[in-house]
C-alpha positions in Angstrom: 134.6 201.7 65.1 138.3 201.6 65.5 138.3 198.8 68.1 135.8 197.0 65.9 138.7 197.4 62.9 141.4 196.4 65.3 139.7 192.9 66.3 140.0 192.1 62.5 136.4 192.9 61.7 135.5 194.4 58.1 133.5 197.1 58.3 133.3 197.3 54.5 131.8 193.9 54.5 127.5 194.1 53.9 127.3 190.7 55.8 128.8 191.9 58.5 127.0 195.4 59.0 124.0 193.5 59.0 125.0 191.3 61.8 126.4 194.1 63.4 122.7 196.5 63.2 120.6 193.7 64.0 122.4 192.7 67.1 122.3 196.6 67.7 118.7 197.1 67.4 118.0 194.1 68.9 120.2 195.1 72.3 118.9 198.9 71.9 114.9 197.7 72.1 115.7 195.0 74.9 117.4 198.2 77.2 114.1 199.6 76.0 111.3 196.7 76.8 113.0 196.7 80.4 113.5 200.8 80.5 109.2 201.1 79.7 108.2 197.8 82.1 109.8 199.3 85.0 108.5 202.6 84.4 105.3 201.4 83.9 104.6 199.0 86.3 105.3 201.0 89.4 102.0 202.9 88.0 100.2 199.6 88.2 99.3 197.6 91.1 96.4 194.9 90.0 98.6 191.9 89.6 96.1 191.1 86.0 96.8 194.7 84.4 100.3 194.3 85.4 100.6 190.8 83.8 98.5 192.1 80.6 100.7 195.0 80.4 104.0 193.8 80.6 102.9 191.3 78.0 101.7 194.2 75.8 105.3 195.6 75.9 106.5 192.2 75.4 104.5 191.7 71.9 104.8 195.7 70.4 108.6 195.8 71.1 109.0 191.8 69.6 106.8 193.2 66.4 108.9 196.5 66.1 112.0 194.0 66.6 111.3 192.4 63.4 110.3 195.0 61.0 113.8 196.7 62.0 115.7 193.6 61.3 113.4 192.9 58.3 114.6 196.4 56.9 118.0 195.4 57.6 118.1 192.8 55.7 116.0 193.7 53.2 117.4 196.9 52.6 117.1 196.7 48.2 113.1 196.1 48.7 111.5 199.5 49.3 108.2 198.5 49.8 106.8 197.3 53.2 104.1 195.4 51.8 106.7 193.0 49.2 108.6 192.9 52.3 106.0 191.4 54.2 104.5 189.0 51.6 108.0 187.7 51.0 107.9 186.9 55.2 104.9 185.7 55.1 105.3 183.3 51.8 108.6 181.8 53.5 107.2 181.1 56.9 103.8 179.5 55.5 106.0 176.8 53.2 109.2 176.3 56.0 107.6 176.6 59.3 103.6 175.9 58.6 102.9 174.6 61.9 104.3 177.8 63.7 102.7 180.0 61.4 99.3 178.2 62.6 100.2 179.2 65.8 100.9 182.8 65.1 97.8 183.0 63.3 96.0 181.4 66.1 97.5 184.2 68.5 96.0 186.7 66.4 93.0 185.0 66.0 93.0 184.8 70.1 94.2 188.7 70.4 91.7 190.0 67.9 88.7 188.1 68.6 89.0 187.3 72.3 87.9 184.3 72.4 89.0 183.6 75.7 91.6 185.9 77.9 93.5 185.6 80.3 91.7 184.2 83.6 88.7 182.6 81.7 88.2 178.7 82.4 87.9 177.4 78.9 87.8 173.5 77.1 89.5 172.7 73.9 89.2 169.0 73.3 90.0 166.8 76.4 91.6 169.8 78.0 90.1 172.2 80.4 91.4 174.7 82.6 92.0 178.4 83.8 94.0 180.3 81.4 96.9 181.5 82.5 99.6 182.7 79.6 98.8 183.5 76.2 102.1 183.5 74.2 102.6 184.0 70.3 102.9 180.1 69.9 101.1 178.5 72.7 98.5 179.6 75.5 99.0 177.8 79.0 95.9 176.5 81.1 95.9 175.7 85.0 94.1 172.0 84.4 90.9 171.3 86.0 89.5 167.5 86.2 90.9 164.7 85.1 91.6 162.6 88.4 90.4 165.6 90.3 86.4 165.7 90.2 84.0 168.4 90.2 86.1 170.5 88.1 88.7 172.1 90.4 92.7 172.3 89.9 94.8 169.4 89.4 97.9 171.4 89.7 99.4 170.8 86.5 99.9 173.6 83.6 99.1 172.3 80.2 100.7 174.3 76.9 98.6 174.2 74.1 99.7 175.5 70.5 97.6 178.5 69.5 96.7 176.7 65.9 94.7 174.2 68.0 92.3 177.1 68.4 91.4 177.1 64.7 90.6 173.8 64.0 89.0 173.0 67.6 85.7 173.6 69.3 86.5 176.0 72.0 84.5 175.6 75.4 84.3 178.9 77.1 82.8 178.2 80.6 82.8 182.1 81.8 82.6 184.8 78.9 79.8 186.5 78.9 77.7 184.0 81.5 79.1 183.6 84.7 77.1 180.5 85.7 76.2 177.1 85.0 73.6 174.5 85.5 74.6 171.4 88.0 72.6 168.9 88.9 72.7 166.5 91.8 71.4 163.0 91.5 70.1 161.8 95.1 68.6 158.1 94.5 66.0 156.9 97.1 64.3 153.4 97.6 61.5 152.4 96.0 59.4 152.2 99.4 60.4 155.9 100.2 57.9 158.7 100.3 59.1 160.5 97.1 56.6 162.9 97.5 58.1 163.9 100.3 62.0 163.6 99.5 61.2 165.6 96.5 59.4 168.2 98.4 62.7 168.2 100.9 64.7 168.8 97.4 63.0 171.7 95.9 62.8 173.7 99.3 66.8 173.2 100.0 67.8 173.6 96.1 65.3 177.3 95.8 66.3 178.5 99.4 70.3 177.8 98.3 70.3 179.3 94.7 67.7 182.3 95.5 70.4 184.8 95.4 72.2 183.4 92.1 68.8 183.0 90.2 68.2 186.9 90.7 72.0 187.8 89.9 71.7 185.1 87.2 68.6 186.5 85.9 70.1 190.3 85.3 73.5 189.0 84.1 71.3 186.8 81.2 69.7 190.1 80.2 72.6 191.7 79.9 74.2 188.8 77.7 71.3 188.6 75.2 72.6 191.9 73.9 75.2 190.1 72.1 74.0 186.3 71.9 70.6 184.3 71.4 70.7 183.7 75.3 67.3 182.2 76.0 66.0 180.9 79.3 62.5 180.3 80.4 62.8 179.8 83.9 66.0 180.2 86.2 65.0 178.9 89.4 66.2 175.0 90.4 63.8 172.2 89.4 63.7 168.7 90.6 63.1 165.6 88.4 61.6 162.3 88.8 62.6 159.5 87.3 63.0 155.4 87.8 66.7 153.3 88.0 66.8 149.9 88.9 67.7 150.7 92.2 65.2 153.1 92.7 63.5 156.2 92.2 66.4 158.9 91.0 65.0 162.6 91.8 67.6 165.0 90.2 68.2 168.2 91.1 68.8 171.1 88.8 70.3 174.4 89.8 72.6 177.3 88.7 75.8 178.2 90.4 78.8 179.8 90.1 81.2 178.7 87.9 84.0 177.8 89.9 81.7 176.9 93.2 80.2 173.5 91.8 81.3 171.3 94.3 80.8 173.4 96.8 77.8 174.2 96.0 76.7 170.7 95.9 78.6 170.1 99.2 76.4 172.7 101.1 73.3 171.3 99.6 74.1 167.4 100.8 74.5 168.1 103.8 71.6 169.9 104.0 69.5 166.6 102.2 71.4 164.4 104.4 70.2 166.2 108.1 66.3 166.7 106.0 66.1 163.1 105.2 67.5 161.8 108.5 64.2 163.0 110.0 61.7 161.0 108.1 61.8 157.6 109.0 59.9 156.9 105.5 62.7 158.1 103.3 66.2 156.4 102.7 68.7 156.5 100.0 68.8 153.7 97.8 72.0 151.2 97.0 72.6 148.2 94.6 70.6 145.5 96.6 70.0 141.7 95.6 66.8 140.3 97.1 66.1 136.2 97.0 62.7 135.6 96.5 61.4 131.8 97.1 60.7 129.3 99.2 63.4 127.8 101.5 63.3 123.7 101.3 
């Protein structure tokens, strides 16, 4: 106190004590956030509880921050809950768009409606979360230029109060798979019989194994959601382009194996219909029909 008084400060001056405890608490619960990370994380060695728990630490000491400072300055109201209206009243008039996104990240924290890791959709933007933050959640990007829904590379922030007004697409909560299907176009003089007889073998001997985990997951999941499948297993369609007859294969996979799902099973159409000389895959053809002067 005497150095503070012999650099010129008043110490009898209200503005100033309350500059001087809220820089104090606010340096006292940083020492503190870093003092219960370390001490923490050396307990923890899953890279997701670590991230989840240092941002646990994060938010309580942020939201003890500001009731201390709150009191501070607020010192002649007595009552928490005036105190908190007051808070709340000013941020909703001056700063409405942050306060969307705080109430988004409560929304997001209380309701889960996606966490950390999940590969979500919110308008044009899909991706793999990978921060959620009091005013925006950040999302690995998936698509756009890149097809079959895998990484592009670029992080995307999105403000939380999107969440609120915004469908949300959540491609792995709850249900771990999804349908894909494969469009494989063959000519009108093919045997379709046959190619579609190829299809269904390769499709049911590739997604045996997911249909029966598939199957037990869905039962699970129908605890909590109207969940309702017939029939899990792939299927094959038949229908007619211009081109020629399109035979569409349905199937499940994993969620983040689509194109390599539908890799393994090209290949596999590719060698099948290489060995019947009546099948071949069809391409935008012109034919002249007439008689040549």
């Amino acid at each position: 106190m005497d150095l503070i008084r012999s650099l010129g400060f008043d110490l009898n001056n209200k503005l100033f004590l309350k500059v001087l405890y809220s820089i104090l608490i606010i340096l006292i619960l940083s020492i503190l956030r870093w003092i219960l990370t370390r001490m923490i994380l050396k307990r923890i060695e899953d890279p997701k509880s670590r991230f989840n728990t240092r941002k646990t630490i994060a938010y309580t000491v942020m939201v003890i921050g500001i009731l201390l400072v709150g009191r501070v300055w607020f010192e002649g109201i007595s009552s928490l809950t005036t105190y908190l209206g007051l808070l709340s009243a000013g941020i909703a008039i001056a700063l409405k768009d942050l306060f969307a996104n705080l109430a988004g990240w409560i929304f997001i924290i209380w309701r889960k409606p996606f966490v950390t890791g999940n590969r979500i959709q919110i308008e044009n933007h899909a991706g793999d979360v990978i921060d959620i933050r009091p005013f925006q959640f950040t999302i690995l990007e998936i698509g756009n230029w890149v097809r079959a829904d895998q990484s592009t590379g670029r992080m995307i922030h999105i403000p939380n109060g999107m969440i609120l007004t915004s469908p949300i697409s959540n491609y792995d909560s709850g249900f771990q798979y999804i349908w894909n299907e494969i469009p494989v176009l063959i000519t009108f003089e093919s045997n379709w019989q046959v190619a579609k007889k190829i299809l269904d073998d390769i499709s049911t001997e590739y997604a045996r194994e997911t249909t029966l985990k598939a199957q037990r997951e869905i039962e699970e999941t129908a605890r909590k959601f109207y969940i309702y499948y017939k029939n899990l297993t792939p299927k094959v369609y038949t229908s007619v382009e211009d081109s020629g007859v399109l035979l569409t294969i349905r199937y499940l996979t994993s969620i983040r194996e689509r194109r390599g799902s539908a890799e393994k099973i090209w290949e596999q159409v590719l060698e099948s219909f290489a060995e019947h000389n009546d099948i071949d895959l069809a391409y935008p053809t012109a034919r002249l029909v007439g008689k040549l002067n």
